[in-house]
C-alpha positions in Angstrom: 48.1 -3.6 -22.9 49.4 -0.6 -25.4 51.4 2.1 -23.0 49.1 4.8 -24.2 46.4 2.6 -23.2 47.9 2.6 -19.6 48.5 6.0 -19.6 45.0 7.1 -21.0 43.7 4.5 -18.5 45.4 5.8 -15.6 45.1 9.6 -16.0 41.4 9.1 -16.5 40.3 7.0 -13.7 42.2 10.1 -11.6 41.0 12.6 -13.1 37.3 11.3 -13.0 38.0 11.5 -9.2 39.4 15.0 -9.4 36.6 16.2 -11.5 34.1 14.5 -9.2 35.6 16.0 -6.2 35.7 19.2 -7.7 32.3 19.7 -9.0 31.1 18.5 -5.4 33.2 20.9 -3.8 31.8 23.7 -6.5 28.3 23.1 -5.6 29.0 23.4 -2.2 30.5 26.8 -2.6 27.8 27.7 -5.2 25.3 27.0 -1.9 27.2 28.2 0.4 28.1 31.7 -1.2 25.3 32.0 -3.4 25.3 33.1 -7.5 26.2 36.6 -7.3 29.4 36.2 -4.5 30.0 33.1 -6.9 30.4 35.3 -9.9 32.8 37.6 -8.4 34.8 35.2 -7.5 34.8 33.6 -10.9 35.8 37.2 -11.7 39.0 36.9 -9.4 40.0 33.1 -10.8 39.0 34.3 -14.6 42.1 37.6 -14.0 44.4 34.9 -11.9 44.4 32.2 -14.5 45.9 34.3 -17.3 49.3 34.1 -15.7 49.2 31.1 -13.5 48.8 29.3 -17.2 51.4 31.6 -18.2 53.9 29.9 -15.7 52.2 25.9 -15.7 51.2 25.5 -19.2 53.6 25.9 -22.2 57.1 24.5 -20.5 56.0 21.6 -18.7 54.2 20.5 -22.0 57.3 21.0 -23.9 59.6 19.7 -21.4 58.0 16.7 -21.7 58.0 16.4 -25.3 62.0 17.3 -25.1 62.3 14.4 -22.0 60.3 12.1 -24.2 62.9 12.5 -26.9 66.3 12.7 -24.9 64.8 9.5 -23.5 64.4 7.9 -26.7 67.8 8.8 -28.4 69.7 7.7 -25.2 70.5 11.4 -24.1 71.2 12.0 -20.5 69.9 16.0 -20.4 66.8 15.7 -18.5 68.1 16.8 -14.9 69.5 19.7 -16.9 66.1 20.7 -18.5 64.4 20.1 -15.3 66.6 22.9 -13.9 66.2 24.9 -16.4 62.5 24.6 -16.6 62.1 25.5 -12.7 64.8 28.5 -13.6 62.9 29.8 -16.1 59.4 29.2 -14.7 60.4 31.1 -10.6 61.8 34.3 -12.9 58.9 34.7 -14.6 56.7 34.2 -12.0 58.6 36.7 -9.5 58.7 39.2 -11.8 54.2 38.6 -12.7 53.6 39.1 -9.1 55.8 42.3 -8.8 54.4 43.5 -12.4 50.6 42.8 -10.3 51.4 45.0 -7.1 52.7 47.4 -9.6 49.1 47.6 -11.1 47.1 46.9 -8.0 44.8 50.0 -8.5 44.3 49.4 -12.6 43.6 45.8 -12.2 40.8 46.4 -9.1 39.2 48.8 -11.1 39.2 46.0 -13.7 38.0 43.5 -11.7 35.0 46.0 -10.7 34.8 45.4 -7.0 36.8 45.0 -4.1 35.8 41.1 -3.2 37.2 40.4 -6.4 40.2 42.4 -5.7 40.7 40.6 -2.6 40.8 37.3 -4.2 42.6 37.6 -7.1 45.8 39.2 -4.7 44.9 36.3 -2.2 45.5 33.9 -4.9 48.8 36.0 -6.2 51.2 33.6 -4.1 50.1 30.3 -5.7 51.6 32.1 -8.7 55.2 31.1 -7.3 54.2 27.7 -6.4 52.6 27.0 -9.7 55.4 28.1 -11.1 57.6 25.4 -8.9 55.0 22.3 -9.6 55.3 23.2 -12.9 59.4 23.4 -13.8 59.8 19.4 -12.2 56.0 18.3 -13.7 57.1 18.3 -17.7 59.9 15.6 -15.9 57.3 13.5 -15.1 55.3 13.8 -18.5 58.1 12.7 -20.7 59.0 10.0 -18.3 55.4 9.0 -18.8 55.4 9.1 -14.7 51.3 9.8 -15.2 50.2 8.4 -11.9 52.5 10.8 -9.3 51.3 13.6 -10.9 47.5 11.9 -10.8 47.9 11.3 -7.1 49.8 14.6 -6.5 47.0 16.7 -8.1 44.3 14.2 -6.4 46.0 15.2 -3.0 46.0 19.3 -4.0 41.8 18.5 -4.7 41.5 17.3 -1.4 43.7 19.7 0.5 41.8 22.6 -0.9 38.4 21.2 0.3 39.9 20.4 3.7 40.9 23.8 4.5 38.3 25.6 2.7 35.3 23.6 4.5 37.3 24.2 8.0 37.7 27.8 7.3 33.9 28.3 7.0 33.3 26.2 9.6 35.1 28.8 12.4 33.5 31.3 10.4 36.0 32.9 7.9 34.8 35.1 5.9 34.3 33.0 2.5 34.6 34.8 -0.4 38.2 35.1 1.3 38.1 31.3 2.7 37.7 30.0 -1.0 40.9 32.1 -1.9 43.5 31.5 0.8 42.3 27.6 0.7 43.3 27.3 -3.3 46.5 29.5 -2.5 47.3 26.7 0.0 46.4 23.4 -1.5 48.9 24.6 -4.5 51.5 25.4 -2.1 50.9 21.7 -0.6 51.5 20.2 -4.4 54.3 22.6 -5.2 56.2 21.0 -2.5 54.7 17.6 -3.3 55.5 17.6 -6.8 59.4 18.5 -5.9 60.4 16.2 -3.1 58.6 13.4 -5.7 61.5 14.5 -8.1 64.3 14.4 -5.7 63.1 10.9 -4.3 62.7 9.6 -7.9 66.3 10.1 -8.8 66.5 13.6 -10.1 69.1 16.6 -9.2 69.3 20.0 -10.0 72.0 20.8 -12.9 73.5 23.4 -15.1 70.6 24.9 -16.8 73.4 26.0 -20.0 72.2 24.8 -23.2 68.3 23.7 -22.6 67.3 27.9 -21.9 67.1 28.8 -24.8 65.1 26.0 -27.0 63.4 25.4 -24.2 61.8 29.0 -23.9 61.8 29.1 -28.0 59.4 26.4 -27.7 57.0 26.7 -25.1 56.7 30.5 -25.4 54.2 29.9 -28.1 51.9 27.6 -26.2 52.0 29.6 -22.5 51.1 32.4 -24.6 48.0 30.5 -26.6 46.6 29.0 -23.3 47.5 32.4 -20.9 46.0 34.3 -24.5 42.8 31.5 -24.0 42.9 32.5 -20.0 43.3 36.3 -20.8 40.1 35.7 -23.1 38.1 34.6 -19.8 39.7 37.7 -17.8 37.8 40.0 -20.7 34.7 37.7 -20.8 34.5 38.2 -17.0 34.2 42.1 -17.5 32.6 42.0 -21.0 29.7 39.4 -20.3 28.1 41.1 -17.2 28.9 44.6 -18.7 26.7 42.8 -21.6 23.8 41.6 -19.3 23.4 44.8 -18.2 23.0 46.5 -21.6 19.8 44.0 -21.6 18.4 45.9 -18.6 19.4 43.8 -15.9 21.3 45.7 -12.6 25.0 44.7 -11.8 24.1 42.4 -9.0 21.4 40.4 -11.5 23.9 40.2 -14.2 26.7 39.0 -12.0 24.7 36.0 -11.0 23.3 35.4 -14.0 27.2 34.9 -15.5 27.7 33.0 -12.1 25.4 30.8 -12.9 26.1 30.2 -16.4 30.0 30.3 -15.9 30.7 29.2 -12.6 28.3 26.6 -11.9 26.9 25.2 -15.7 30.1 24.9 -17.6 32.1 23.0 -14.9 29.4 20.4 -14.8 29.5 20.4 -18.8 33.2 19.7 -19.6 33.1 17.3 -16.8 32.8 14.4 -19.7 35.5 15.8 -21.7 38.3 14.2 -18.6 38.7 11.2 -20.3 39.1 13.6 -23.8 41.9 15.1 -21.4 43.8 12.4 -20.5 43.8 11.7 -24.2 45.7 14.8 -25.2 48.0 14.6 -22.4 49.0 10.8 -22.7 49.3 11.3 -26.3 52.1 14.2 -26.1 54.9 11.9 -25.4 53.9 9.3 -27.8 53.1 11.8 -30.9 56.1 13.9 -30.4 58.4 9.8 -30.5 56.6 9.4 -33.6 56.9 12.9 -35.2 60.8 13.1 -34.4 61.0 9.7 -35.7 59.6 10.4 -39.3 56.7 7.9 -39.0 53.9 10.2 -40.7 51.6 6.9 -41.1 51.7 6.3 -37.1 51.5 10.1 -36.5 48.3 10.2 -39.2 46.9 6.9 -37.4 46.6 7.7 -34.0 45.8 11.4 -34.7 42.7 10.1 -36.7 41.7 7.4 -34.2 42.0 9.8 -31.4 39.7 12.5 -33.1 37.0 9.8 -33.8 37.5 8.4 -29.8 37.4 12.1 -28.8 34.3 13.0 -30.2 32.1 9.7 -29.8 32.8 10.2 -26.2 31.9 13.5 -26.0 28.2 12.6 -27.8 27.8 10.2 -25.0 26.7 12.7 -23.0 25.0 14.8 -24.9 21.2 13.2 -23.9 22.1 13.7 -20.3 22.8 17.7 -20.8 20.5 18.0 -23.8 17.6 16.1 -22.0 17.7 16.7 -18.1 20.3 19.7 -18.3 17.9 22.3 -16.7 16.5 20.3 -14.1 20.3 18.9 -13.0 21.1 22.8 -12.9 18.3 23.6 -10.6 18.2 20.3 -8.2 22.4 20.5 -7.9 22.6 24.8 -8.2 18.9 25.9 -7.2 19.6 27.8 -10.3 17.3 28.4 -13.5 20.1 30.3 -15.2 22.5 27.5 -14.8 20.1 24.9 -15.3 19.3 26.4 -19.1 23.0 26.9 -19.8 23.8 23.6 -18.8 21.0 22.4 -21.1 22.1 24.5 -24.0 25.8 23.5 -22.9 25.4 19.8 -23.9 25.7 20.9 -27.8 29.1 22.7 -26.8 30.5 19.0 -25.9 31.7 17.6 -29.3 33.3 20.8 -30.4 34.8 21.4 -27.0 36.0 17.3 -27.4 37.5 18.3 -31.1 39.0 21.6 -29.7 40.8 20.2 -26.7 41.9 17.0 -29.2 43.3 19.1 -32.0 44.9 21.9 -30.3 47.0 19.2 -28.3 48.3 17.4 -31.7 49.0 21.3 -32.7 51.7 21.3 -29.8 52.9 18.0 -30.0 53.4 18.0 -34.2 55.7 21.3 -33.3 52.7 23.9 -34.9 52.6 26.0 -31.8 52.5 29.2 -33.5 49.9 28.4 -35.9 47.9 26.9 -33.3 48.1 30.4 -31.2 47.3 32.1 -33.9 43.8 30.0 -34.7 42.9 30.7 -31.2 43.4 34.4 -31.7 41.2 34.4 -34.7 38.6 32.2 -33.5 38.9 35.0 -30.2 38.5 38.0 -32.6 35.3 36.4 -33.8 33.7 36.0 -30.4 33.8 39.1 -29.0 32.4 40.7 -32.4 29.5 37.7 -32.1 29.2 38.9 -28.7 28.8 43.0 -29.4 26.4 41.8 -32.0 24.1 41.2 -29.4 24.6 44.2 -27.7 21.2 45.6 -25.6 19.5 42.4 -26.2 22.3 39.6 -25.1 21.0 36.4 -23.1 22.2 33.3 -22.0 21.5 32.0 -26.0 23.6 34.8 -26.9 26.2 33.7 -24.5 26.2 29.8 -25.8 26.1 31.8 -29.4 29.3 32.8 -28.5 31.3 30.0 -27.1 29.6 27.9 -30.2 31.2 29.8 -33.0 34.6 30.5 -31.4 35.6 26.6 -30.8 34.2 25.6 -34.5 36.1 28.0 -36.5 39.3 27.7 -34.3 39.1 23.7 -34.6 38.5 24.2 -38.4 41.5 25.6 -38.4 43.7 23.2 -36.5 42.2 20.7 -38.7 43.2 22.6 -42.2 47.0 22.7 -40.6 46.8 19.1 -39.2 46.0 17.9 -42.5 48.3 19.6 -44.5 51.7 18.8 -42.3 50.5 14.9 -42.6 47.6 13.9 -44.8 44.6 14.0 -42.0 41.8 12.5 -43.2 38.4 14.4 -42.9 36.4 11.1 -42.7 35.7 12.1 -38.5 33.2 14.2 -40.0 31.1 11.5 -40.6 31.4 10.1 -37.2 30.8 13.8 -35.9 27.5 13.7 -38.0 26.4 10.6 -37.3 26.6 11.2 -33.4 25.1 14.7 -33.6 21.6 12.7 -35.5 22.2 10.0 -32.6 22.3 12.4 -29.9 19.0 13.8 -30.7 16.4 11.4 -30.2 18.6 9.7 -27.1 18.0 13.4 -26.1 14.4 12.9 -26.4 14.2 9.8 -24.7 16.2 11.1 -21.9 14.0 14.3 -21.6 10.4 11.5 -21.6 12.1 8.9 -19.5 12.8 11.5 -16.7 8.5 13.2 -17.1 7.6 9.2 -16.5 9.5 9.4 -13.4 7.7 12.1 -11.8 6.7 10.1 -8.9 10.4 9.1 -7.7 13.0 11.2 -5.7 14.1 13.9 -8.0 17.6 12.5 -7.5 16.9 8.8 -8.5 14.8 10.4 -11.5 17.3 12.5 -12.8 20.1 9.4 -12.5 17.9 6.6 -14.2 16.7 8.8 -17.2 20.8 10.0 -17.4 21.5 6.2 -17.9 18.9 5.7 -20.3 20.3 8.6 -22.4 23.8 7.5 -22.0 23.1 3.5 -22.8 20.5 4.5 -25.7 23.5 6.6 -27.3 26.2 3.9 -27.2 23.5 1.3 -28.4 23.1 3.8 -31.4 27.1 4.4 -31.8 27.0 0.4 -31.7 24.7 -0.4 -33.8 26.2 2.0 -36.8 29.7 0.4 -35.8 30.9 4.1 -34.5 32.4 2.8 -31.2 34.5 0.1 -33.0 37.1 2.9 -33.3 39.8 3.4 -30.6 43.4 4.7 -30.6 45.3 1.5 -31.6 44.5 -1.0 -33.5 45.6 -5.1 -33.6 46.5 -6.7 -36.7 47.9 -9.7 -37.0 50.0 -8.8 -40.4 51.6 -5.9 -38.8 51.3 -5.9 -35.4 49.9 -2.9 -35.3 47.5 -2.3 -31.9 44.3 -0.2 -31.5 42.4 0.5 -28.5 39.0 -1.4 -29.6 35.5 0.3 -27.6 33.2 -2.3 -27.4 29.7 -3.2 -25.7 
């Protein structure tokens, strides 16, 4: 079996854990706190994110694309970007969290309460350990080391739910409980993450010579995904602020963006794991073949990997599309996120194209380009969003988030193509899917009305898999699953990773 195959193989079947324990664990705290506590909160996370990404985002990614390529030409410098990565990464963070005390009374006014206040400077030391895991992690990527960091992030899942269910249990307050748990479990993998290095060979070494590329380089991308985070921080004041030009008080609105945003779109990119694996396992191997010259092996697995992306995205799309709203209230209790999850399921195959594309933009060296078609596809957003202004819903809201990940997709696809000849024939596989997905949505909708005399549960699972398997019967039928990210040929020798029944 193909590396990349491994790799996609192994980061998936973890991350499909992860995900699973993580959306357990949010529906817990969605019961346990409630919508409204559940949207401040998500206010908090939405203003820590921006620089946690800041700090765990661009380096380790490029890190690992340089490790990938010392390793190839031979080149013993990794120990020496390691170090410099962790240098580079505990400076910057230091100097965020002083920059936050700094600010305390701007950025709670921000935030618009004081739980939210709370949180976010709960959270402010998992800055520094971030920061750690993520100077020795981009190691571990170009060493194509995929399952220590799987188990390593499976571990920080579980710690977090450990101490946060024990906190409530003695009674913690748990707006505050959900805070200092998270700020703990990332201290747990920090720690993890480095005595893994250590044990695995590596050493600390002069950091002279990798500073400078090494910032050069992943300045562009921690500034695009902190930029995408710092989005979310304005979202978190502007949506509410928006609900409430519609009439509704500050409480309604705050579980109303709860609902949609903390406990809907979690459960809806849930499917897009194995889409993320995908990007991540394919950093290492695109950036080989980019510094290598091989435009025909960059050009084939970029187009392969857009078709995989997106026919696993559509997979899913009867099971949001068709049951969406009654999965939101029988896991949430929650009409609001039971609608937004239904609407939600027609965000999957431009969220699958967004999180596909914007990875090959880093790996094929456009980092710039690719912040910048984040920026614009931003811009267009919030003026969607004002548009709306005194009459803004939850179709408003999916309105929103719809138009921002086309047009910024479209354009990583226009620069894709024109560095190495990317083919636009995915569309057809992205229309074909879209017409499949509706009547599997239809099916899924009527199987699950039949069922009305089962447990809710067992009625929501069986008409899921009836969406699911009618969908990859379709795919099957029209040969759209016989696409994969290698193929085998027996002339060339050339693999693909073939989907089949």
């Amino acid at each position: 079996m193909n590396r990349l195959v491994k790799a996609v193989f192994t980061l998936t079947s973890f991350s499909i854990v992860d995900r699973a324990l993580g959306f357990l664990f949010k529906v817990y705290l969605s019961r346990e706190m409630g919508a409204s506590a559940l949207g401040v909160y998500q206010v908090a996370l939405s203003f820590f994110f921006a620089p946690m990404i800041l700090v765990s985002s661009g380096l380790p990614l490029i890190a690992g694309k340089m490790t990938a390529g010392y390793e190839a030409k031979g080149l013993r410098r990794t120990d020496n970007l390691t170090s410099a990565g962790v240098l580079i990464n505990v400076l910057l963070a230091v100097g965020l969290i002083g920059l936050a005390m700094l600010l305390k009374a701007p950025l709670s006014a921000l935030m618009g309460s004081e739980d939210a206040s709370m949180v976010f400077y709960t959270l402010l030391p998992a800055l520094l350990f971030s920061a750690i895991a993520a100077g020795f992690r981009g190691s571990f990527w170009g060493k194509e080391r995929f399952t220590a960091i799987s188990v390593i992030e499976l571990v920080e899942q579980l710690s977090r739910i450990a101490v946060c269910v024990i906190f409530f249990t003695v009674g913690m307050n748990k707006t505050f409980a959900s805070a200092l748990s998270l700020t703990i479990a990332m201290g747990v993998s920090a720690g993890l993450t480095a005595l893994l290095y250590f044990v695995k060979g590596g050493r600390l070494a002069t950091p002279k010579g990798e500073l400078k590329p090494l910032i050069k380089s992943s300045a562009p991308i921690s500034l695009l995904r902190a930029s995408s985070s710092l989005v979310s921080s304005v979202l978190a004041v502007v949506i509410p602020f928006l609900f409430a030009s519609s009439g509704m008080t500050n409480e309604e609105a705050m579980a109303v963006y709860g609902g949609a945003v903390g406990m809907a779109l979690p459960l809806v990119f849930l499917p897009i794991t194995v889409i993320g694996s995908l990007a991540q396992a394919m950093i290492p191997s695109l950036a080989k073949a980019d510094a290598e010259g091989n435009v025909k092996e960059v050009r084939r697995q970029a187009e392969n990997a857009i078709r995989f992306s997106v026919v696993v995205a559509s997979l899913f799309i009867p099971i949001f599309s068709g049951v969406g709203r009654e999965c939101g209230i029988f896991l949430y209790a929650s009409e609001d996120a039971g609608r937004f999850m239904q609407m939600g399921g027609l965000l999957l195959i431009p969220v699958a194209l967004e999180s596909i594309t914007s990875s090959m933009m880093n790996s094929l060296g456009m980092e710039k380009q690719g912040f910048l078609n984040y920026v614009i596809g931003s811009a267009v957003m919030f003026g969607v969003a004002f548009c709306f202004y005194g009459r803004f819903s939850l179709e408003a809201l999916f309105a929103t988030q719809l138009v921002s990940l086309i047009l910024s997709t479209a354009l990583d696809v226009v620069c894709i193509k024109k560095k190495m000849g990317l083919s636009f024939d995915f569309l057809k596989t992205v229309g074909a899917c879209a017409v499949f997905a509706l009547p599997c949505s239809f099916i899924t909708a009527w199987t699950n009305r039949l069922l009305f005399g089962l447990p809710e549960l067992l009625a929501l699972i069986f008409s899921a898999v009836i969406g699911t398997v009618g969908m990859g019967a379709f795919a099957v039928a029209f040969g759209f699953l016989d696409v994969g990210i290698l193929r085998k040929r027996k002339d060339n020798s050339v693999k693909r990773l073939h989907i089949s029944k």
